[in-house]
N, C-alpha and C positions, 0 to 999 in steps of 0.2 A: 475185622480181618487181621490188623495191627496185633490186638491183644491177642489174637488164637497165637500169633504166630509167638508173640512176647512168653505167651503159656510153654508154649513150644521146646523156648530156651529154658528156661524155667526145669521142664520136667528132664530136656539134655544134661543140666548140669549134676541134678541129682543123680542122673543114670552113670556121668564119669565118677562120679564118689562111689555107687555101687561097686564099678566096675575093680575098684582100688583093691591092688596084689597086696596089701598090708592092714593091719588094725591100728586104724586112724589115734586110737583113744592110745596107745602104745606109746606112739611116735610122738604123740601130745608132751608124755612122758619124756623121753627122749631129749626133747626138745625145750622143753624147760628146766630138767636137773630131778627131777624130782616129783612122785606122784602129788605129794603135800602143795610143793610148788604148783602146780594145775587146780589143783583146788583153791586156793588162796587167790590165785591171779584172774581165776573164771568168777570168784564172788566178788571181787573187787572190781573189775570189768563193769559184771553187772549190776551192780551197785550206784557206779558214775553212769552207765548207760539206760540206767530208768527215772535220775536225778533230772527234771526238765532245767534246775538251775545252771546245770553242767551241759543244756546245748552248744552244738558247736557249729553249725551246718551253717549257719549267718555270717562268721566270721568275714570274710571277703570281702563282704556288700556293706558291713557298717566304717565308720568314720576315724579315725585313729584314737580321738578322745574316745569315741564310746566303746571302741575296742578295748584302752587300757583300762576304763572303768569295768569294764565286763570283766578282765582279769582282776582286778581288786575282787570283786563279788564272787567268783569263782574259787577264789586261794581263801578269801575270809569263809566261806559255805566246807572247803573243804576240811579247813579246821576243825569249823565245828561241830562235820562228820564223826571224822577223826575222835575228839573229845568225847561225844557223847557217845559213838559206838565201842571206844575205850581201844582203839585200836594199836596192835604191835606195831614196831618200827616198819617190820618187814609191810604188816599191810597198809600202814598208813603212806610206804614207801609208794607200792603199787597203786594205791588212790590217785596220787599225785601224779604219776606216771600216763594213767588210765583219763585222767584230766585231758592229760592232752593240749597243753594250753602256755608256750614257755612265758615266767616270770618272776618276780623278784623270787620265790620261794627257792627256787633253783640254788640259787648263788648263792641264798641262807643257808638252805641245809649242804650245796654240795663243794663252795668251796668256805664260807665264812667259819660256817662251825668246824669244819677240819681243820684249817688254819691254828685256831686256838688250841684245837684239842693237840696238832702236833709242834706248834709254836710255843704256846703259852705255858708258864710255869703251872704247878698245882694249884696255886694259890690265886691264881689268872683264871685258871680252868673250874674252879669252885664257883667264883665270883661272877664270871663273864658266860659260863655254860648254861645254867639253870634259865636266865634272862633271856636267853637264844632259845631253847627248849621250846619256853611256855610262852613266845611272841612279843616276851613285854620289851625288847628291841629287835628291831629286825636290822641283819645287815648283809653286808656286800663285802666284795674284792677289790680295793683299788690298788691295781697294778700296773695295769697301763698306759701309757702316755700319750699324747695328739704325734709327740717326735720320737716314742721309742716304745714298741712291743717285744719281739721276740730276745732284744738286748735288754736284758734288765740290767745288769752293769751299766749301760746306760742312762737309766730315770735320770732325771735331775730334780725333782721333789725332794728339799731338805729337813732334815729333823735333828734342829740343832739346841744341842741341851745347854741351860740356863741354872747355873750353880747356885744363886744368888735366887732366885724362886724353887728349886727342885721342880724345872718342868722342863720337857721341851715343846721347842716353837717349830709348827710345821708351816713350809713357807711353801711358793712358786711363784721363784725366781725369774720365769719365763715363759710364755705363752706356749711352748713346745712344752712344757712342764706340769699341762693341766694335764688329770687322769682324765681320758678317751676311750669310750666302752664299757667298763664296768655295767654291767647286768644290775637292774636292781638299784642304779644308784641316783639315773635321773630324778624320781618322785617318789618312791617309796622307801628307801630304807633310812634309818635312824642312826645307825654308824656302821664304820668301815674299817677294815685291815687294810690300813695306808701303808705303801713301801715305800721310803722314802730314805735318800741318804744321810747315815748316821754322825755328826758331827759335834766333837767333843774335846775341849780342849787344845782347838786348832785343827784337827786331824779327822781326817775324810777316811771312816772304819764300812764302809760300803753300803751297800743296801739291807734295811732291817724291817721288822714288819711293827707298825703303831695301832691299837685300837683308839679308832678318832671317832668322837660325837658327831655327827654332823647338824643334825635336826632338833627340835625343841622336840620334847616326850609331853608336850601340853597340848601345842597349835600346829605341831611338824614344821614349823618355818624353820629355815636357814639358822645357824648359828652366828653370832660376829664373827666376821673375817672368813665365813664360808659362804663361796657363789658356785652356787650346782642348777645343772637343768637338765634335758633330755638331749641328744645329739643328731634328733630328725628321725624323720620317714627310712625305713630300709627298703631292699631286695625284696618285691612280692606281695601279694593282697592278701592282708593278717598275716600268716605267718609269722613272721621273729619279730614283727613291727606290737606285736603285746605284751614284748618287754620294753622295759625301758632305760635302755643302754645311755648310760649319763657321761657330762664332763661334770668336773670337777676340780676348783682352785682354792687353793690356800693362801691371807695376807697373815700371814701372821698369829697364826693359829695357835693357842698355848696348852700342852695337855700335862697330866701328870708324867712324872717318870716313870712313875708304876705302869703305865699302860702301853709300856714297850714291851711287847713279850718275848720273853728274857729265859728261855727255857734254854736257849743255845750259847747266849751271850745277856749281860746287863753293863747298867750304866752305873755307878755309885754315888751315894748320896755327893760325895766331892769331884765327879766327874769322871772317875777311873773307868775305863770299860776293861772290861773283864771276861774271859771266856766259861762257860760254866762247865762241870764232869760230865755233863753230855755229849755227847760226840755228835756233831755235826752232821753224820752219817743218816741220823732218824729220819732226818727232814725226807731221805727218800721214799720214805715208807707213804708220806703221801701226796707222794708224787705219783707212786705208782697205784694207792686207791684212786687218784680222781683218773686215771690214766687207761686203767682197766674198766672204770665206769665207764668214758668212751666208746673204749670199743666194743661194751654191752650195749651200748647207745646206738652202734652203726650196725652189730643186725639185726637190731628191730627196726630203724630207718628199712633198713633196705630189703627185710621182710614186709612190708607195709607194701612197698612199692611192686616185689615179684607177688605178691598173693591178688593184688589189684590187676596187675598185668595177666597174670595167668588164669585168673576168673573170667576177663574179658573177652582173653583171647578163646578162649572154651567156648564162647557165648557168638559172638562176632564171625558172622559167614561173611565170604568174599569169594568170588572167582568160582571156578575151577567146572561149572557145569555148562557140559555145551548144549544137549537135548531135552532143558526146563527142568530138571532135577533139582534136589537141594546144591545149595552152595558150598562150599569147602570150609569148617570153623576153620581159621586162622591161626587154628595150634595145631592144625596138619601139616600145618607148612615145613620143611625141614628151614628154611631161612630163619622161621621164627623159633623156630627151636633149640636151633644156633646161638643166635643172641637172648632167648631168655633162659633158658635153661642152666646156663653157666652160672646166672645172675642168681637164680635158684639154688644151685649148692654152694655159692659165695656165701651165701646169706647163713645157710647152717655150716657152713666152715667157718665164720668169724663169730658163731654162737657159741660155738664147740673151743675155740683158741679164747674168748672173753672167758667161759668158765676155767679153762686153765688159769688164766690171769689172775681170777680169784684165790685162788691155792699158791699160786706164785708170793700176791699181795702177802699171804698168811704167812708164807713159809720166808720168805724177804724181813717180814715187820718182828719173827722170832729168832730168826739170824742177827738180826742188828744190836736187837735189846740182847744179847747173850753177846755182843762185841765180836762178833764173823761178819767181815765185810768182804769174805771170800767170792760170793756171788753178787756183791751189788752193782760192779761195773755191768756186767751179763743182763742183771734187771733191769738198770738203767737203757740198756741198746733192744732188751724186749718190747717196753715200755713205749720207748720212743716212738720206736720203728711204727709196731702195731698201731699205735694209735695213726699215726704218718697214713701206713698200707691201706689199712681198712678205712678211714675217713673220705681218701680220693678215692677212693674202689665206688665206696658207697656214695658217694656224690653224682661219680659217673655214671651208677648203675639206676639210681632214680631218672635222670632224665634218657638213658635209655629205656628204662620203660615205660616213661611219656609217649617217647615215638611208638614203641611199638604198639601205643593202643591207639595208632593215627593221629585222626582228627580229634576227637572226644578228648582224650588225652591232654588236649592244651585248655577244655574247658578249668574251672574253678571248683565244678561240682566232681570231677574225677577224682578230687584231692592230688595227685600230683604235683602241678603247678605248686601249691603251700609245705606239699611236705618237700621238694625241693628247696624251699625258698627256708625252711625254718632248719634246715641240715645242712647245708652247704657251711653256714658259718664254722660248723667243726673242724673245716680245711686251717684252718687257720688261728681260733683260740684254743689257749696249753701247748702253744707251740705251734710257729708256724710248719707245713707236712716237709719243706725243701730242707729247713733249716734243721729239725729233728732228722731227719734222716741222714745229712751230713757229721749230725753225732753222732749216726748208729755208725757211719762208714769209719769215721774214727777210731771207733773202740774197735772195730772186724780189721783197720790196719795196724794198730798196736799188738793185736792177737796175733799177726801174721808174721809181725817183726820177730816174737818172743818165740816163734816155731820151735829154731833151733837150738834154743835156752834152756831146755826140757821142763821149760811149766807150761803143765799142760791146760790144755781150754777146760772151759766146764757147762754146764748146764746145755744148753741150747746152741754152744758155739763147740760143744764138747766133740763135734764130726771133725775137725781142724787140725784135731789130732792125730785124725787118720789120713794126713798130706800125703803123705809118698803113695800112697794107694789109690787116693782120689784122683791123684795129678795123672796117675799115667792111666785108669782102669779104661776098659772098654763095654757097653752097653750091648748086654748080651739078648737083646731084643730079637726073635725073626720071623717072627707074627705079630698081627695086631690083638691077638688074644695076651703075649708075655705084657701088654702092656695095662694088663688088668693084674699081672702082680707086684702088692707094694714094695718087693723088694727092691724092682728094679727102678720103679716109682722114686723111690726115694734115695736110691744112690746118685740116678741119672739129677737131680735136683741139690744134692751135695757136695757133687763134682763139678755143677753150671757156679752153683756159692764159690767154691772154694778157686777154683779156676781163677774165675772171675776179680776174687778178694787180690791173688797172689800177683796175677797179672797185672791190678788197678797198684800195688805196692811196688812193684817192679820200675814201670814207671816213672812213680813219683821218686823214688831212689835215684833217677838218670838226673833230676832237676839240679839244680846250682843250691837250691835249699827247700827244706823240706815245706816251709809255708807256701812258697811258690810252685812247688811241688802240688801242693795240697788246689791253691785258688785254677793251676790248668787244666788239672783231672776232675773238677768238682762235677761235671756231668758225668764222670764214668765214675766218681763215688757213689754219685745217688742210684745207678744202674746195680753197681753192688750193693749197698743196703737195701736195695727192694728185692734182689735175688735170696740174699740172707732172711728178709723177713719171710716172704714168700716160703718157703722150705721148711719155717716154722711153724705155717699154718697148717699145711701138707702133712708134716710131720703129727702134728696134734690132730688131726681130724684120724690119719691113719689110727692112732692112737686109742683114740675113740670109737672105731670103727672094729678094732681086735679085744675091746671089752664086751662081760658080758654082758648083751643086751635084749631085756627078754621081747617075747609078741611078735604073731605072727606075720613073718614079712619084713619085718624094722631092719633088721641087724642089712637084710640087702637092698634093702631101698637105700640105705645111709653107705653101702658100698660103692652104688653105684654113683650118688651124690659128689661121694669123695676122688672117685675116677675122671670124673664129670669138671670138678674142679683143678685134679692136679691137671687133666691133658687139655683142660680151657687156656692154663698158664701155660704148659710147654709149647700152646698152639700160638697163645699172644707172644710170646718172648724165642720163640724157635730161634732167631736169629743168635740167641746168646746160648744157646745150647750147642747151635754146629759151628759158632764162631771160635767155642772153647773145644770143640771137641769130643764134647759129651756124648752125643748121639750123629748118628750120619743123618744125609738127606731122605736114605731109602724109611729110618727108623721113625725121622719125623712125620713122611707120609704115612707110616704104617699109624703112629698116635693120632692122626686127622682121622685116618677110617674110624681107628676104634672109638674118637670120642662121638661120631653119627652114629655109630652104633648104641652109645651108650645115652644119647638126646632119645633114641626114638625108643629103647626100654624105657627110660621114665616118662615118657608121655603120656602113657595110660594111667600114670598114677599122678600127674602133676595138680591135679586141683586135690586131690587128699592130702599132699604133700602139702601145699598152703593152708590145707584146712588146720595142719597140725602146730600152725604158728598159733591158731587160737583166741583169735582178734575178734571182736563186737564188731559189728558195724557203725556203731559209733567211734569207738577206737580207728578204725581202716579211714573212716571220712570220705566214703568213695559212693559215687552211685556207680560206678563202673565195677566197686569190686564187693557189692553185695554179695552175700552169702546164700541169698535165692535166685539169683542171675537176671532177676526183674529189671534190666537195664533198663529199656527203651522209654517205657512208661514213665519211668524214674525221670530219665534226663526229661521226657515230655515237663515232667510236675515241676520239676526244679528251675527249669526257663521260667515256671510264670511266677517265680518269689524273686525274682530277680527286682529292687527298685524300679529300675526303668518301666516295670512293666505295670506300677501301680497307676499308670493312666494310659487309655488309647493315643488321643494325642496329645503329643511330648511339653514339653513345659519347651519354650522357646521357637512352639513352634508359630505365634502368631506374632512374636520380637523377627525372626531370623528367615521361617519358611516357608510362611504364606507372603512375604513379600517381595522375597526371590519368585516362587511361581508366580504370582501374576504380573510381576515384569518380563518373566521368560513367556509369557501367554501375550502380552501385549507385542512383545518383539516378535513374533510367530505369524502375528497377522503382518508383518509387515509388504 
């Protein structure tokens, strides 16, 4: 009776995909950039998803050692995919991706080799690239420190050159001075892009990047005068715990000169440091590639998480029958629609602002090499912000959709619980989200000072220009339908920014001085930079939304997505809307109606909507968010792989339980 009813969901789920006002295979499109891209990303999917060596379903239940072995065997298998299927960049990108499994390879390919490629001289990048390419080193990022992350001005790791050998000596001077974190560095990688402060000559010329050996290329031990290990267990069962985030100390470490990469600056054979005709400026270029990978990063996090929650919820009856009828799916619910549906157009609003990002990176990396530093301050408060917004959006929105799949939810087999536990660290490395968003408020008060100066704003900050309009206009809203045009959309969300910037600068102007200024407002800084970014997102989905987009249904399913989004934020944040003026009290009630109006049009399309993220069921790692809705059976099968369950009774039970009960049996008779 179980199974009929399991069939049941089963054929319900299928019947919501039928029901879908759009062409699913369209939206596919849509949704990754490109038809090419759906083909590339569905062969490679399934490629890793019919791979038995690329299981993943155990992760949880094995042991920390056999877990980091299981990644060794995974990254060396995937290679060899790779190799032998002669795979592009792009798919062997997607392999790795489709793995699902974070580890050393990460930090190889995503911060070591860009390092050199935007660090490193030509002659560094011949020698040092090729060896990264084809695995015959693998390395890492050591950046940070036990006593200093988001201060890199602060490391204390020295790298002090020795005239008299043409080397320098990389030292830690201090137990606060060991590298802490580095991905990749406990056990597996062979060297590292060490930061360390550059000293020459007597003189302390700041923090520079070293490519240091760490390991023997024969037996992988230690080098002299290098002590490396693992830095423990993390946050969560598997998840981030199959990397191996290392510390790392130097006694006296001695490297070539040459292997300071000196693409910005060098050191000369007699000691001279020297700046080179590079302009300093490049380095942002990849800052904003690993920065924009990010925030590619966070909607597919947090597509993982709404396609799981919203398959469940479509499946999962509760309540609502009083006279023995079916029960109510729990995506009837207008509560639950409430909170997932938001989470739902988050996820293709931070798809849609990450592809800009890519065109930004483009259009940024050919600005700079043509010496136009016009927009890089703008890139820079992009960059930051975004990675900031969408990181904690998407943290937050995972374990909201924990709850909302209840109980189940906190199981291990839902995948939730891991895919929070392996995403959450993004709050925090490439910048922690408090302290990057305090640069973006930065740059939005420098912009506000020069108002009057008539240089005007540009890119993305380019609304700022329009002060005298913004400051005083009124929101011409007087139905809840004006609040489905983006005009008004995105004025009301220009004037909350801009308000809010002019206000937060007003302020800080009354202070005794401007740094004091700066550490009292620092809560109502971060309230403007998340208003500024916010409007960005807005702004780019609307964007997306007024191109041409073919198939049928797409172009307003992604309308209502994007309505969905901006009145989710002016419902979260209303407070800074009527606090500034922007909208009245009556305007914001009217955006509450219209955004229930606009939860319960996408309801009927919510499960095609997730279908169109495109995920394997190996990829999702959910029994909750199978693509057949076979839940119940599922979680039945997946309780009995549990260890525990490879004996009836328990190992300790004749040490610990049989001898509590028959003392509790003896005391009974007394």
């Amino acid at each position: 009776m179980a199974m009929d009813a399991a069939a049941a969901d089963v054929d319900h789920l299928a019947a919501e995909r039928a029901a879908a006002g759009f062409d699913v295979e369209e939206m596919k499109v849509a949704w990754a950039g490109s038809r090419h891209a759906v083909e590339v990303a569905d062969r490679m999917a399934r490629l890793v998803a019919s791979d038995p060596v690329f299981r993943k379903d155990n992760r949880t239940m094995i042991s920390r050692k056999e877990l980091f072995k299981d990644t060794l065997r995974k990254a060396a298998h995937a290679w060899k995919r790779i190799v032998e299927l002669r795979l592009t960049e792009e798919e062997a990108g997607l392999l790795r991706l489709y793995v699902d499994q974070p580890g050393y390879v990460d930090l190889h390919w995503g911060m070591f080799v860009p390092a050199i490629k935007g660090q490193g001289t030509e002659e560094q990048q011949k020698k040092w690239l090729p060896l990264a390419y084809k695995f015959q080193i693998i390395g890492c990022y050591a950046q940070t420190e036990l006593g200093h992350g988001s201060n890199v001005q602060g490391l204390e790791t020295t790298a002090t050159f020795d005239p008299k050998t043409d080397e320098f000596v990389i030292h830690s001077p201090t137990l606060t001075s060991s590298k802490w974190w580095p991905g990749g560095l406990g056990k597996a990688s062979t060297h590292a892009v060490v930061y360390a402060r550059l000293i020459t000559e007597g003189k302390d010329y700041g923090i520079h990047g070293f490519i240091v050996q760490l390991r023997s290329l024969e037996d992988h031990s230690p080098l002299p005068g290098v002590t490396l290990g693992d830095i423990g267990g993390k946050f969560g069962s598997g998840a981030y715990n199959s990397m191996d985030n290392g510390v790392l100390r130097f006694d006296h470490v001695r490297i070539p000169r040459n292997q300071m990469l000196m693409r910005l600056s060098q050191v000369t054979r007699e000691g001279k440091y020297v700046h080179s005709d590079v302009p300093k400026q490049l380095l942002y270029g990849t800052m904003v590639f690993v920065r924009q990978a990010i925030v590619a990063d966070a909607s597919k996090a947090l597509s993982r998480a709404v396609c799981i929650a919203v398959r469940y919820s479509a499946i999962r009856k509760q309540f609502g029958s009083q006279d023995g009828g079916p029960e109510t799916q729990v995506l009837n619910y207008r509560t639950q629609q409430s909170r997932l549906f938001p989470l739902l157009a988050s996820a293709y609003a931070f798809r849609f602002v990450g592809e800009w990002l890519k065109w930004l990176y483009t259009d940024v990396t050919q600005k700079l090499e043509a010496k136009d530093y016009s927009t890089l301050q703008e890139a820079h408060a992009c960059t930051a912000g975004l990675k900031a917004v969408t990181t904690s959006a998407t943290a937050d929105a995972i374990e909201e959709c924990r709850k909302l799949c209840g109980g189940h939810g906190y199981l291990n087999s839902s995948g939730l619980p891991e895919l929070f536990a392996v995403y959450v660290p993004a709050c925090t490395y490439e910048g922690d989200n408090v302290v990057l968003l305090l640069q973006v408020a930065k740059i939005l008060m420098k912009t506000v000072s020069q108002l009057n100066s008539g240089k005007q704003p540009v890119g993305t900050m380019a609304y700022m220009g329009n002060v005298q309009y913004l400051m005083q206009c009124k929101c011409a809203v007087n139905t809840a339908e004006d609040w489905l045009n983006p005009a008004f959309i995105q004025e009301a969300f220009e004037a909350r920014a801009l308000r809010m910037a002019v206000n937060c600068a007003q302020n800080i102007g009354q202070a005794t001085n401007q740094e004091d200024g700066f550490s009292e407002r620092s809560p109502d800084l971060l309230e403007v930079a998340v208003a500024h970014i916010q409007l960005i997102i807005v702004t780019k989905f609307i964007e997306k939304v007024q191109q041409d987009i073919p198939g049928h249904g797409v172009k307003e399913q992604l309308q209502n997505l994007c309505n969905v989004y901006a009145l989710y934020i002016l419902h979260k944040h209303l407070g800074d809307f009527l606090a500034t003026g922007c909208i009245t009290p009556q305007q914001g009630a009217l955006a509450n109606e219209q955004l229930g109006k606009l939860c319960a049009q996408v309801r009927p399309n919510a499960v095609a909507l997730v279908d169109a993220f495109n995920y394997t069921d190996h990829y999702l790692g959910s029994v909750l968010g199978r693509y057949d809705g076979n839940v119940y059976p599922a979680l039945y099968e997946e309780a009995w792989k549990d260890p525990l369950n490879e004996t009836v009774v328990p190992e300790g039970y004749h040490e610990y339980l049989r001898p509590l009960l028959k003392q509790q049996l003896r005391l009974s008779r007394l």
